[in-house]
BATOR-945797 format. One line per field, with one value per residue: residue in three letters; z, x, y of N, C-alpha, C in turn. Coordinates in steps of 0.2 Angstrom, whole numbers. Atoms other than C-alpha are relative to their C-alpha. Example, Ala and Ser with C-alpha at 12.3 -4.5 7.8 and 13.67 -1.06 7.14 Angstrom:
2
rest: ALA,SER
n_Z: 0,-1
n_X: 4,-4
n_Y: -6,-6
ca_Z: 39,36
ca_X: 62,68
ca_Y: -22,-5
c_Z: 0,3
c_X: 4,-4
c_Y: 6,5
END
This chain:
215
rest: UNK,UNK,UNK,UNK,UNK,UNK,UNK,UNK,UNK,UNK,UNK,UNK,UNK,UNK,UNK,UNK,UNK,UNK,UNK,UNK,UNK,UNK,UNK,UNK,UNK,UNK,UNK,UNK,UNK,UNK,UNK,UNK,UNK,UNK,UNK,UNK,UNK,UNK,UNK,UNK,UNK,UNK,UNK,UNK,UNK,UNK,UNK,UNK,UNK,UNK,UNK,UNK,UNK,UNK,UNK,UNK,UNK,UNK,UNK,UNK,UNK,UNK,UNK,UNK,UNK,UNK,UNK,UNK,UNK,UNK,UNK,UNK,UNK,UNK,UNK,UNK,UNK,UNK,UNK,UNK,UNK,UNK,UNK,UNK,UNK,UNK,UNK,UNK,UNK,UNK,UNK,UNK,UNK,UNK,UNK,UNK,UNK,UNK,UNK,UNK,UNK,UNK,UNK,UNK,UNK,UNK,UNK,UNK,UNK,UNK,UNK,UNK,UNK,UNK,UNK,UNK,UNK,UNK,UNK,UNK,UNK,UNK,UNK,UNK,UNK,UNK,UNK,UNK,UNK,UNK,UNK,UNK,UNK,UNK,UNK,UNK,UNK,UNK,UNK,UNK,UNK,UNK,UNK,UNK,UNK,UNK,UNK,UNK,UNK,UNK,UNK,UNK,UNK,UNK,UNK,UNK,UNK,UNK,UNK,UNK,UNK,UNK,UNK,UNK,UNK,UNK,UNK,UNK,UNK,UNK,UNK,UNK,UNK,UNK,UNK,UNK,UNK,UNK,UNK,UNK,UNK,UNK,UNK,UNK,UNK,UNK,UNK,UNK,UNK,UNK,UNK,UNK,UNK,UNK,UNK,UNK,UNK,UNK,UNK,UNK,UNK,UNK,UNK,UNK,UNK,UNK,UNK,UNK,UNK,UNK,UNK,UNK,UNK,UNK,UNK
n_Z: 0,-7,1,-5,2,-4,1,0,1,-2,3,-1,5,1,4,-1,1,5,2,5,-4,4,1,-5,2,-1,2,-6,4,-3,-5,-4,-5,-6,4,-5,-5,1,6,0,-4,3,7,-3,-3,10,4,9,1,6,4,5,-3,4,-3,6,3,-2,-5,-5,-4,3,2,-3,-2,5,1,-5,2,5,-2,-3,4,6,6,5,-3,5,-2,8,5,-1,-8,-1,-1,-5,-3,1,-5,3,-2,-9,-2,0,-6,-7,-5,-6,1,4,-1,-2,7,4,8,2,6,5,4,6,0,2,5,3,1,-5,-5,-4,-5,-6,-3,3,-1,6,-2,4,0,2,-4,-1,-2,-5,-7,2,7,-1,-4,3,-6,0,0,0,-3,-2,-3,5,-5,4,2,0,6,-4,-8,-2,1,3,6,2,2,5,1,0,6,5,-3,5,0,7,1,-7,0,3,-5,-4,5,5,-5,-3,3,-4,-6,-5,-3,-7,2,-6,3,-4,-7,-2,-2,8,1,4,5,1,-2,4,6,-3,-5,1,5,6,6,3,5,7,3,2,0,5,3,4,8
n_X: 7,3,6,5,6,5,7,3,6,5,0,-10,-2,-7,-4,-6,-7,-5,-7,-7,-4,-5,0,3,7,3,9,6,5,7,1,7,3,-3,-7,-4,-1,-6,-5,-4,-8,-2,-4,-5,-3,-2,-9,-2,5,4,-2,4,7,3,6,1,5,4,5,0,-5,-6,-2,7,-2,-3,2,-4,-7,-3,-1,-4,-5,-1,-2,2,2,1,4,1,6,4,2,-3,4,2,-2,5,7,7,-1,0,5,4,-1,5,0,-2,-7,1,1,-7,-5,-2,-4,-6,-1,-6,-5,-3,3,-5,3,-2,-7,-3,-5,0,-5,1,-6,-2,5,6,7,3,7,4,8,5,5,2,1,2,0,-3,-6,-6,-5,-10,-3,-6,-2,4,6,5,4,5,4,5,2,-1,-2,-1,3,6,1,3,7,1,5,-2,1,-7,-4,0,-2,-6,-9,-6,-2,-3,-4,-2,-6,-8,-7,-2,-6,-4,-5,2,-2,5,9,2,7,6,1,-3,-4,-4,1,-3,1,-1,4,5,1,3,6,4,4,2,-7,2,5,0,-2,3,4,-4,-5,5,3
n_Y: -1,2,1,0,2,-4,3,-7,-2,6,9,3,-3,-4,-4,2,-2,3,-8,1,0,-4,-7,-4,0,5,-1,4,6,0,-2,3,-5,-1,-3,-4,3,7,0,-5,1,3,-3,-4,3,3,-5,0,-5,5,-3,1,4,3,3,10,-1,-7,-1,-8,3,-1,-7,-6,-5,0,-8,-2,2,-6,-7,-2,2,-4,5,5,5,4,4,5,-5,0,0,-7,-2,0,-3,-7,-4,1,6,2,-1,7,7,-1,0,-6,-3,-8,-6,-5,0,-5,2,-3,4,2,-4,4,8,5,7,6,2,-5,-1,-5,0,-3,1,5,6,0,1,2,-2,3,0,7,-2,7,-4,-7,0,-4,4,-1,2,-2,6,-4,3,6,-3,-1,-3,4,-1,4,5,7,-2,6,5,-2,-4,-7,2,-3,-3,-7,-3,2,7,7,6,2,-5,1,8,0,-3,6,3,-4,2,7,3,-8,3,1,-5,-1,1,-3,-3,-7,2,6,1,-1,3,0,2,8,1,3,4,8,0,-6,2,-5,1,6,-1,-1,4,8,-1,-4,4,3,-3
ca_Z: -151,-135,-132,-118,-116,-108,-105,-106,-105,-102,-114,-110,-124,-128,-132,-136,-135,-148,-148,-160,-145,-157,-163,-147,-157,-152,-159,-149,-156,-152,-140,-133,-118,-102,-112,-95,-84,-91,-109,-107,-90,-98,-113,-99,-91,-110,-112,-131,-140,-150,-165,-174,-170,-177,-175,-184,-186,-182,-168,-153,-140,-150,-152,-139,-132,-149,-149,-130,-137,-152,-143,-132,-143,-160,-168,-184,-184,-197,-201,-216,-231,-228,-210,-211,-210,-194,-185,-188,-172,-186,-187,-167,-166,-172,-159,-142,-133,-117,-119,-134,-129,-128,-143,-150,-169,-173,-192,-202,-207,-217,-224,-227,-240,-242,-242,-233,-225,-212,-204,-186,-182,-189,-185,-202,-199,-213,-216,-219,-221,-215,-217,-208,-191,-201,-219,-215,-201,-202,-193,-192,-193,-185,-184,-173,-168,-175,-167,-173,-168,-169,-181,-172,-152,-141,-146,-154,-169,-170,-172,-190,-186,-185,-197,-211,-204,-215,-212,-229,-227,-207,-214,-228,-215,-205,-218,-224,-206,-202,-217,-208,-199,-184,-172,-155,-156,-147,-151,-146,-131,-121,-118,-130,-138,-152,-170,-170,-155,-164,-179,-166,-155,-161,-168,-180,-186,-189,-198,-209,-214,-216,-224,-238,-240,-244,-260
ca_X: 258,248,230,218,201,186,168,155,138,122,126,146,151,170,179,199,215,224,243,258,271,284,274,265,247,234,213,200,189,169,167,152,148,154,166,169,169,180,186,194,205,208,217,225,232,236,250,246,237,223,224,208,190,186,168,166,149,133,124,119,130,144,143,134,148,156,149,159,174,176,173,186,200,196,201,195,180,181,167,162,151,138,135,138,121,117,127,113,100,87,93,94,78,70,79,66,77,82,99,97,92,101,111,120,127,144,146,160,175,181,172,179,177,181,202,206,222,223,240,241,260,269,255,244,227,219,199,189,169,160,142,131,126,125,128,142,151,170,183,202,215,233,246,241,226,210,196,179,167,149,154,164,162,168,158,146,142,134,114,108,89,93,89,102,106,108,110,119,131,136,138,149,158,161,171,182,188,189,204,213,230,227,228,218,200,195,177,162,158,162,179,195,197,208,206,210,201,187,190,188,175,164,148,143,161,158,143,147,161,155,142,153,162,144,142
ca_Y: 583,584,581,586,579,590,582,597,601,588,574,574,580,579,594,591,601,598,607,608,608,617,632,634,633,622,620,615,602,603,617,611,620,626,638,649,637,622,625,643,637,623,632,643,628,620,635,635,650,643,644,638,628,613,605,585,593,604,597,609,597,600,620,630,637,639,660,662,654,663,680,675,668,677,659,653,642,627,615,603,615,603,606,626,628,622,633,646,653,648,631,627,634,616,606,605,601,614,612,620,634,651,647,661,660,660,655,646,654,641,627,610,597,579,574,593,598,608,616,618,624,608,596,590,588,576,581,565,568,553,557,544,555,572,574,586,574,576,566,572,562,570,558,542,553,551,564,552,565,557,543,531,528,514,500,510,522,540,538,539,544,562,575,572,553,539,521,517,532,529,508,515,529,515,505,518,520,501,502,516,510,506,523,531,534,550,551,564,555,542,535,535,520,512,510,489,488,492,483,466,472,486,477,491,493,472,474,485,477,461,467,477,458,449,461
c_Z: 7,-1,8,-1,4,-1,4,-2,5,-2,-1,-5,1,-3,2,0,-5,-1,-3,7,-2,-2,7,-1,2,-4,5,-4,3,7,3,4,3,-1,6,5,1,-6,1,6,-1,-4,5,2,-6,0,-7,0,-4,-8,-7,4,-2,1,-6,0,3,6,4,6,-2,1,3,3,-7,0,7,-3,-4,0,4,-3,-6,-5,-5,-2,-6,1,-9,-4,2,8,2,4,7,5,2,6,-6,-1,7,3,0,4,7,3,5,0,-6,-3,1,-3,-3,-4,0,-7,-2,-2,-5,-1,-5,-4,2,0,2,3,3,3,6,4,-7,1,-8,2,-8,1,-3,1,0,2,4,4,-2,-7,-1,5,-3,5,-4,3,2,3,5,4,-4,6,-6,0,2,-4,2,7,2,1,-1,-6,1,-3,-9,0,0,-7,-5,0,-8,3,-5,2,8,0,-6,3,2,-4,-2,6,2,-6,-1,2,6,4,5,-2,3,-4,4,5,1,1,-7,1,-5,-7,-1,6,-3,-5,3,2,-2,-5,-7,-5,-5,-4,-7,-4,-3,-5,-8,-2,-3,-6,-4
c_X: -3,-7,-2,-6,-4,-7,-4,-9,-4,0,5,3,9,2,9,3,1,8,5,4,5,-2,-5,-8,-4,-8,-1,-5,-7,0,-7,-5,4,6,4,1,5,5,3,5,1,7,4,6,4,7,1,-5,-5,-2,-7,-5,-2,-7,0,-9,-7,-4,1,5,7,4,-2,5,5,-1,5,7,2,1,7,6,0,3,-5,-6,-1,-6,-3,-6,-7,-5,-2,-9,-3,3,-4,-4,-5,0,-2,-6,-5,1,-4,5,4,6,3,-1,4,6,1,4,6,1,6,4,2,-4,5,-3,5,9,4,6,0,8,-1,8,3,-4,-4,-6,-5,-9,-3,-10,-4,-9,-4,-5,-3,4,8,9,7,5,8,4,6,4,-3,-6,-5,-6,-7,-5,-8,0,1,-1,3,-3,-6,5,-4,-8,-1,-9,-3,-1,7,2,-2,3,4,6,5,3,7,7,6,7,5,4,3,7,3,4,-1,2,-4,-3,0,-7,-6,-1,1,9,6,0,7,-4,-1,-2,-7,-3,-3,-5,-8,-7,-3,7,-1,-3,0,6,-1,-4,1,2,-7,1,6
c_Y: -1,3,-1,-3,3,-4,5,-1,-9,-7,-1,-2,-1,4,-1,4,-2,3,-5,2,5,6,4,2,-6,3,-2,-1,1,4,-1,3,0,6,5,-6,-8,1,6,-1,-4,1,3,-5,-4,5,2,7,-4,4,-2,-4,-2,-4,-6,4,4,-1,3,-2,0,8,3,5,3,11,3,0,5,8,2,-2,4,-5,-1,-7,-5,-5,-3,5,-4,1,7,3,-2,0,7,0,-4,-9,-4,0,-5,-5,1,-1,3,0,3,5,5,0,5,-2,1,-4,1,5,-4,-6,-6,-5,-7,0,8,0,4,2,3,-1,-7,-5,1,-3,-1,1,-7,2,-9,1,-6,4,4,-2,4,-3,1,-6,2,-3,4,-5,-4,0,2,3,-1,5,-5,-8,-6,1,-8,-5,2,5,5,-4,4,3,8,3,-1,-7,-4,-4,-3,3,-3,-10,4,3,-7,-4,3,1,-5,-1,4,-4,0,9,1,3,6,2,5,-3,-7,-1,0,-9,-2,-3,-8,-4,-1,-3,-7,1,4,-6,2,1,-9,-1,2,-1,-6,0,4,-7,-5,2,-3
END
């Protein structure tokens, strides 16, 4: 397994690599932006073909170059059923804010639910949805790499005041990964991290544990 990490657009955005070494296939996790200018020689320099597209969920800092990419790969774009829809030009069109602008559609080939498998080559790629963030949020688990997406970060947690957000679901999110075997964190922005780091340090991880041990 080999994993890149790209930081993209205005709110530095991670988009990951991800390659099966053995079949030569890699995905690319949240194309974000910059699809000619970072993620496409990227992938040259990767050596893998890509072989699918997965987005932890539908905000516009996640998916703006997501319509370059697919034009120029022809991979498959996965994303959790609840999210699907805001992949839409009609959706985008209520966020103000200038970065996303000039958003062009590229809609779900596959949607994903809840306890998913995904094959990439001889890589498994487990589908947890942790809504919270977005209703739709996904995090994938592949071997001792967990891609958080918006749910967990380093010493933080994905905002729940957002359209779709929930405070309850991202305290419950939270809990079901805090009792994950420990493994490395690459979340949607910010720094990689580790799972049992965050179990000590993370206040939001704490919280909502602790807070699951009152009841």
């Amino acid at each position: 397994m080999k994993i890149e990490a790209l930081r993209v657009g205005p709110l530095a955005t991670n988009c990951y690599l991800l390659g099966d070494e053995d079949s030569g296939l890699c995905a690319v996790i949240d194309p974000g932006a910059q699809c000619q200018k970072k993620i496409l020689p990227a992938l040259g320099q990767f050596g893998m073909k890509c072989a699918m597209i997965l987005l932890t969920h539908g905000h516009y800092d996640h998916i703006m170059a997501l319509r370059d990419l697919k034009d120029a790969v022809g991979a498959p774009i996965y994303i959790h059923e609840k999210d699907a829809h805001m992949l839409t030009e009609e959706y985008l069109r209520g966020w103000k804010a200038a970065a996303a602008q000039g958003y062009r559609q590229a809609l779900a080939d596959n949607l994903l639910r809840d306890g998913d498998t995904i094959a990439l080559g001889k890589l498994e790629i487990a589908v947890l949805n942790t809504p919270g963030h977005t209703p739709g949020s996904c995090v994938y688990l592949c071997q001792d790499a967990m891609f958080a997406g918006d749910t967990l970060f380093r010493g933080g947690c994905g905002r729940w005041d957002l359209d779709g957000g929930s405070m309850e679901q991202m305290q419950d999110s939270l809990r079901r990964l805090a009792a994950l075997p420990d493994c490395r964190v690459f979340p949607g922005h910010d720094a990689a991290t580790t799972l049992e780091t965050e179990r000590q340090t993370n206040p939001y991880l704490i919280q909502a544990v602790n807070h699951a041990d009152r009841h």
